[in-house]
N, C-alpha and C positions, 0 to 999 in steps of 0.2 A: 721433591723434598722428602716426604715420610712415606716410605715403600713399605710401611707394614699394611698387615693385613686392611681391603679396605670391603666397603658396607655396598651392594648395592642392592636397593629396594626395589621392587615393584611400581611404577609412577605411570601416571595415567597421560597418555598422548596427548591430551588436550593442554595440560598444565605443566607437564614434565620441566618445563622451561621457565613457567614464570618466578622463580626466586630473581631471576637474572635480570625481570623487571626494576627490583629493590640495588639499588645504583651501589650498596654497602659490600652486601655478597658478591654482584657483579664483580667490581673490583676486585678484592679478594679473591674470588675463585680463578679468574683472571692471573693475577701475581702468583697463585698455588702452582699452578700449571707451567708459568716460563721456573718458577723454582726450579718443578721438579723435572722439568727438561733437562735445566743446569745439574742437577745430580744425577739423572742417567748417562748423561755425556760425560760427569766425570768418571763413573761409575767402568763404565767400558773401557774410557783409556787406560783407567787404573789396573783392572783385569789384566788386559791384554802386555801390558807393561809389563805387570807380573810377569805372563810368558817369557818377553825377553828377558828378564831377568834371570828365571831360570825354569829348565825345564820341569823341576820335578812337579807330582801333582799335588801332593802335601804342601807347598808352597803357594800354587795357585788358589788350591782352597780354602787358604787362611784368610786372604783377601775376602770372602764372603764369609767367614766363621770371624774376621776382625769385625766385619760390619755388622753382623746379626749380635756379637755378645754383648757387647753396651746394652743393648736394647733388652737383652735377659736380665739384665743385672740391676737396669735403672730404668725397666717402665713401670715399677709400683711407684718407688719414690717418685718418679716424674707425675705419676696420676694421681700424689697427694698435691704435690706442688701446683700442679694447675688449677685444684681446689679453691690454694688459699693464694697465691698470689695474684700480681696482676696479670692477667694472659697476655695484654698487649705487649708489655713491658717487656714480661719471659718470651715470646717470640721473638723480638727484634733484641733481644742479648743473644739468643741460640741461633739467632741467623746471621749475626754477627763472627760468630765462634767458625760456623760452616764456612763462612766466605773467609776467615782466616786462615782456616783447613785448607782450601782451593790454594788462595795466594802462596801458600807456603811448597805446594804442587808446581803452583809454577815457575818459583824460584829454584828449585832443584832441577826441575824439566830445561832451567835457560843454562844452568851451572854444569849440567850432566853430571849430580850429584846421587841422584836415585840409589837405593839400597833397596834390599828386599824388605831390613828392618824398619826403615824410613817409610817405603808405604804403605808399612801393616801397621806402623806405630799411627798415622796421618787417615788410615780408613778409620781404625779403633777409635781417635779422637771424634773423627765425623760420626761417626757411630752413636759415642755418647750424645751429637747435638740432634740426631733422628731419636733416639729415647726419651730426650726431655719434648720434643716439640711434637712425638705424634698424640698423646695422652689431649692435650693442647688444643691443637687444631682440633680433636672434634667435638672437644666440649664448648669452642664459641660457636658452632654454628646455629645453635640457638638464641643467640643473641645478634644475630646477621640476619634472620628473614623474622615470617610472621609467622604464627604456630604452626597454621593450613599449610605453610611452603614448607614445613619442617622435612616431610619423607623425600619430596621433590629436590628440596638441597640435598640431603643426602646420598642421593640417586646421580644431581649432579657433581658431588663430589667425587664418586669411587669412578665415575664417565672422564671426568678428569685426570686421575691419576691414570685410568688407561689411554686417556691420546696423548701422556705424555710418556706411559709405556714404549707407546707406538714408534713416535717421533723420535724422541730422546735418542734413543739404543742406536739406531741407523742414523741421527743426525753426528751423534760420535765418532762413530766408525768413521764416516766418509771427512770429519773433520780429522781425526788423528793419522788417515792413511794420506792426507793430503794438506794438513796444515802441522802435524805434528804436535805434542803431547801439551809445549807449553801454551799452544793459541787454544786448544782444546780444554785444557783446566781452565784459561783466561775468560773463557764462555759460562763456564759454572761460575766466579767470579763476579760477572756480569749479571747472571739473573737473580744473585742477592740484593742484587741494587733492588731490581725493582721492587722484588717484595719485601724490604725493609722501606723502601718510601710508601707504599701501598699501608703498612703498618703505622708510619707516622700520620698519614693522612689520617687513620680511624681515629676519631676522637670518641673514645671508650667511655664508657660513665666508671666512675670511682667504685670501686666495690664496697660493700657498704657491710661490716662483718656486726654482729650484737654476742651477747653475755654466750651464746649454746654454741657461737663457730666452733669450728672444731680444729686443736693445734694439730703438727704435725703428728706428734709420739701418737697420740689418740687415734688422727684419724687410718695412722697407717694401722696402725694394732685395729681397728675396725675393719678394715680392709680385709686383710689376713684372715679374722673370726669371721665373716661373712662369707669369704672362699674355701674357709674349712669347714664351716657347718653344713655347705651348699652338693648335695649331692650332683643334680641336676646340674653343679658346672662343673661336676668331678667327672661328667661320662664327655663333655664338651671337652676338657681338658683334654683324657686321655684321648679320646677318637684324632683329636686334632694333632697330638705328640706324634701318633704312631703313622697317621700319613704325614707330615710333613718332615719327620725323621726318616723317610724313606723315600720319599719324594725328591729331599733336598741332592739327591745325589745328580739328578741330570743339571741343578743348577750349578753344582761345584764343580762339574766336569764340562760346562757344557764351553769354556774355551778352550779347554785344549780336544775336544769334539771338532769343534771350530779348526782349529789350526792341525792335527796330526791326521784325525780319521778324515775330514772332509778337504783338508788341505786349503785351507780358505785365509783371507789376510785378516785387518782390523775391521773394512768395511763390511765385508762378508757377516763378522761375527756381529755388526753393528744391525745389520738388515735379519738376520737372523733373530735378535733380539727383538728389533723391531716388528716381525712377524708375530713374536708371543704377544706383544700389547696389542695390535690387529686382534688378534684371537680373541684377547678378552673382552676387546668393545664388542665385537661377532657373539660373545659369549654374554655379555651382559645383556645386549639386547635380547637375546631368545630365552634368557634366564625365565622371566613372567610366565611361557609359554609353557617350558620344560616342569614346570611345577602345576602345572596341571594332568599330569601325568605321573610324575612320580613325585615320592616325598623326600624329606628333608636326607633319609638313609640309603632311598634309591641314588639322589644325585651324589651324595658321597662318592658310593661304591660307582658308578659309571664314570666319576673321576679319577678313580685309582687305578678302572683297568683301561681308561683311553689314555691315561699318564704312562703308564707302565706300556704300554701297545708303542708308544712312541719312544720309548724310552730302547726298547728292542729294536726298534729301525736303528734309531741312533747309533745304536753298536753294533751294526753292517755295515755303515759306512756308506751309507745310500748317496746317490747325484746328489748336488745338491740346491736342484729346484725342487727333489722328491724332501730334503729336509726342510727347507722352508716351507713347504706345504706343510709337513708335518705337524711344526713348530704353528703354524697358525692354529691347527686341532688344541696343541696342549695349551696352549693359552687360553684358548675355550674351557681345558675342562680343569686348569687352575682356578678359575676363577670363579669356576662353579664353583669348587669346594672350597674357596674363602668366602665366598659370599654365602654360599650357605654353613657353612659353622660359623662364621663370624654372626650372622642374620640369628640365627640358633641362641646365641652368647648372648645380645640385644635383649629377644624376647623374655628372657629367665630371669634378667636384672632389674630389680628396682632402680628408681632414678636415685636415688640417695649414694648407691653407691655402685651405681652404672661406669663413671668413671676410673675409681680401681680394680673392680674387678675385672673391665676390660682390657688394665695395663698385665692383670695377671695374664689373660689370656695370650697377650703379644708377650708374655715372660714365655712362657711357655712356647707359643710359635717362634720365637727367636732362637729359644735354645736348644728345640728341635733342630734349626735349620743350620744354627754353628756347629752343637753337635755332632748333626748327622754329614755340615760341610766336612768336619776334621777327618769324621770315621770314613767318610767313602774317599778321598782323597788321598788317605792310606793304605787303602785298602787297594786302591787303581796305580800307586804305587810300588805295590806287591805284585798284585795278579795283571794292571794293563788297563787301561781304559774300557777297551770295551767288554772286558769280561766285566769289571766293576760297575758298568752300565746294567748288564743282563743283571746282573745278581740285585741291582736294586731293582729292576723292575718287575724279575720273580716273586722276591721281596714283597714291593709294593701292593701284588696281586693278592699272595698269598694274605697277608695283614689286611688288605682289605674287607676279604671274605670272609676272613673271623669278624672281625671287627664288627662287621654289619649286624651280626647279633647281638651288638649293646647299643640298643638305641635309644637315638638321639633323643632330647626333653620335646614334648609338643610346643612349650612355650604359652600354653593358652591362660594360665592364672593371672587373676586381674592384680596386678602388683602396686597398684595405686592406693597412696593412703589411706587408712579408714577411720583415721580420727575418734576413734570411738572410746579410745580410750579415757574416763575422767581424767579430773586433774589429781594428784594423791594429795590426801589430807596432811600439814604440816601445822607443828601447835609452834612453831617458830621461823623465819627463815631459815635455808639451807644455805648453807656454801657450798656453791657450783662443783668443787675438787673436791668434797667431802665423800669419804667413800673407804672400800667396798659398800655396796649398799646391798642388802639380803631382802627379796621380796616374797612372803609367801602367802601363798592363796588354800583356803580349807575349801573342800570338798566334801559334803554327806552322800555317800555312793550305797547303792543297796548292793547286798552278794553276789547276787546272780546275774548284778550289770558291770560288776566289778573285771571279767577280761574286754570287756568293749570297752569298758570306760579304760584303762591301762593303754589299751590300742590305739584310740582315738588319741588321747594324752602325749602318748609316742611321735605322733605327727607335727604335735604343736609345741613339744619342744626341739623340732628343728627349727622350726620360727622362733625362738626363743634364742636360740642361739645365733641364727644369721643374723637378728635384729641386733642383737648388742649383749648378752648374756655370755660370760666365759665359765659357766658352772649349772647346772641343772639337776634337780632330783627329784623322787618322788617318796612319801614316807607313808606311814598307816600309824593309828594311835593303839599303842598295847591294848589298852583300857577298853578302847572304841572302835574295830574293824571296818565300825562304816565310817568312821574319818579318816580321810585322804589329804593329804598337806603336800602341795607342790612348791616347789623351792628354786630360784634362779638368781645366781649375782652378777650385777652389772661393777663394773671397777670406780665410777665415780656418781655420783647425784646429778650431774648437767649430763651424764652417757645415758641415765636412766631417764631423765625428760628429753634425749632424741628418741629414743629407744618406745616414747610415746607419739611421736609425729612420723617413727616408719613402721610402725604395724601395717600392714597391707589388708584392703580387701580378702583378700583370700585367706588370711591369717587368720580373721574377723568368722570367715565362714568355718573354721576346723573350728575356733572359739565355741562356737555358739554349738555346734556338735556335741560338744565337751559338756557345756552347760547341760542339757537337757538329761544328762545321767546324774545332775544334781539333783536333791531332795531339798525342800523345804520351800517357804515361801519367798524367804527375801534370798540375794544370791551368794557366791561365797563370798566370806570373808578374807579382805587383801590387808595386809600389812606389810608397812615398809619400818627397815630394820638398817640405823646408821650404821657403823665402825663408832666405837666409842675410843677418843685417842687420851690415853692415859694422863699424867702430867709426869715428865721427868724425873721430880721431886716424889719421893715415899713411894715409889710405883712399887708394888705386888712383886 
């Protein structure tokens, strides 16, 4: 069902299993898995289709630049949406849409109506229903186990999506080289059943929204200000664009890999595929181990240069029990590197808005991967498959090795609430939309503390800004050098009381750094400052 990026954690042998205890998840996890069988199976016939349709490679790899760009385009807004609707509901309308995408597959597969632009148009649509549904899925998973089983679902989530890695790709192939395209789509078809009856069974509690929920316009514009202020996921971002935009080239070539250089049919390419899911469960399991040895930037880089070492066989044309073998390696060290930059992504986000910025993240992995589908498929176009191979995996080496010196965030900041903020003083109620609202805080700094104090200050107003501030500054009084006036506007008076429930821990602690180069005995003085809205009539 949702092949983007997935999470998989460290989980302890003893308990690794027991969410599956919890009969809710069960289920569900269950339904996840035949889904997304039903999407690798379609996923393969659709590829291979392509071939026949036509040989060029810029054709071929639009089928995965169809299915990646939805997914760039609409996994923010899909990660507000899952916010505020109902999650059950939005799953079983979007798996609705997908299994109308299949049926509409098979009607053309019985009619032999297929076009090149019919299946790019038919991925593009499924595309959009993988954008709105992966945001989705992993925000209920909290609401499926108990707290304690939270890492352990997770772990059996991304375990999931790889045995149907596995399955899926090779169940395809051998259905499409031997039942043909439309019993093949009818099987993707099929596994919407279940996991829309699995969906009705959940009887979800009613979400329960008060005065501070957050509408759409806000909380995407939230979104956005928190992934702009955010250094720490701007090194995430980039590390992840630049391998997966280089990366992306053995996935967009890897069928006609399959069929010109290896000379192999649908099934081949199916067993092939199903090699890489092998890989990843091979991979996920010894993940725990590998990181005890190297960190978050060693497994990058040893993923880029066993991606790229493989990516070089690929384009000699090797046997092809020597490319399955292969392919069972790069599944391993895919999956290294989503799991650790995705893991990476996890740790640097607050839970407030864990959600969108992780749909940013699969913005970003998506349009890497359509991107870099269109550009190497043009490029294999021009210069030949397997030159277009070698070039990405030069490519990939060389990017990797730069790369490696901008590293990754540790993740260690305690990101969790710190409540510590009062309540602010009001001589009247506020309205919630009333707004900009100007908050400034005075400071008595002595001279000679005054570049530490500026320094310190520096750091807290990037918290000032990821929390909810679109404006920040700092001033000094003519009169008075040792006062110091810090300034930040939030856009509304309900932004400015979230803006009090996600101060972080660690926000708390650069705060209180900051304090200590004040002077006096009580602390600074805060003041909150409305928008004063004129009246229409006699206005100035």
């Amino acid at each position: 069902m949702n092949k983007a990026p997935s999470t998989s954690l460290p989980v302890s042998p003893d308990n690794a299993f027991s969410p599956l205890r919890q009969t809710l998840f069960a289920v569900l996890w269950a339904a996840t898995i035949i889904g997304s069988i039903g999407s690798f199976v379609r996923d393969v016939a659709s590829a291979w289709l392509m071939t026949d349709l036509s040989s060029s490679p810029a054709a071929v790899a639009m089928v995965q630049a169809a299915a990646a760009l939805p997914i760039f385009l609409l996994a923010i807004p899909a990660g507000v949406l899952s916010d505020m609707l109902d999650r059950r509901k939005l799953l079983i309308g979007v798996q609705l849409l997908l299994a109308g995408v299949s049926v509409c597959l098979v009607i053309l597969s019985l009619t032999n109506q297929h076009s090149v632009t019919s299946l790019i148009m038919l991925t593009f649509i499924g595309g959009i229903g993988v954008a709105l549904m992966g945001p989705t899925w992993q925000a209920i998973v909290p609401e499926l186990v108990d707290k304690k089983d939270f890492k352990n679902a997770v772990g059996l989530n991304s375990l999931g999506i790889n045995i149907a890695r596995a399955v899926g790709p090779a169940l395809g192939g051998l259905l499409l080289a031997s039942m043909g395209a439309a019993f093949t789509y009818g099987v993707d078809v099929l596994s919407y059943v279940f996991v829309i009856a699995a969906l009705i069974w959940w009887k979800r509690p009613a979400t329960q929204r008060d005065a501070l929920s957050e509408r759409f316009p806000g909380a995407f514009r939230a979104g956005l200000r928190y992934a702009r202020a955010s250094r720490e996921l701007h090194v995430v971002l980039l590390r992840a664009f630049l391998f997966f935009a280089m990366a992306s080239s053995v996935w967009a070539l890897l069928p006609l890999v399959a069929r010109q250089l290896l000379e192999g049919g649908p099934s081949f390419y199916g067993i092939l595929l199903g090699a890489v899911g092998l890989g990843a469960i091979g991979g996920a399991i010894v993940m725990p181990r590998l990181r005890m040895y190297l960190s978050a930037d060693g497994l990058l880089l040893t993923s880029a240069l066993v991606t790229s070492a493989v990516m070089v066989l690929l384009s000699l044309a090797p046997p092809k029990w020597l490319a399955v073998s292969s392919l069972l390696i790069l599944g391993a060290a895919w999956i290294t590197a989503l799991t650790t930059l995705n893991g990476v992504a996890q740790a640097i986000l607050p839970n407030w808005v864990r959600g969108r910025s992780l749909a940013v993240y699969l913005t970003v992995f998506n349009g890497a991967m359509a991107a870099g589908s269109l550009t190497w498929g043009i490029i294999a176009q021009g210069i030949g498959v397997p030159l277009a191979l070698l070039s990405g995996a030069v490519g990939l080496a060389a990017i990797g090795c730069v790369a490696h010196r901008i590293k990754l965030p540790k993740g260690e900041s305690d990101l969790a609430p710190s409540n510590h903020w009062p309540e602010p003083l009001t001589a009247t109620p506020v309205e919630y939309d009333r707004g900009p609202v100007l908050i400034q805080i005075e400071y008595r700094v002595a001279p000679e503390d005054r570049s530490a104090f500026l320094k310190t200050l520096a750091r807290l107003s990037a918290e000032r800004r990821r929390d909810g501030a679109y404006a920040w500054g700092i001033t000094e009084d003519s009169a008075d050098p040792c006062l110091m006036l810090e300034w930040f506007q939030v856009e509304s008076w309900a932004e400015h009381l979230r803006q009090h429930k996600r101060v972080s821990k660690s926000a708390a602690d650069i705060q209180e750094e900051v304090l200590r180069f004040h002077q006096g005995k009580e602390g600074p003085v805060v003041r909150h400052f409305l928008t004063f809205n004129y009246p229409h009539e006699g206005r100035a």
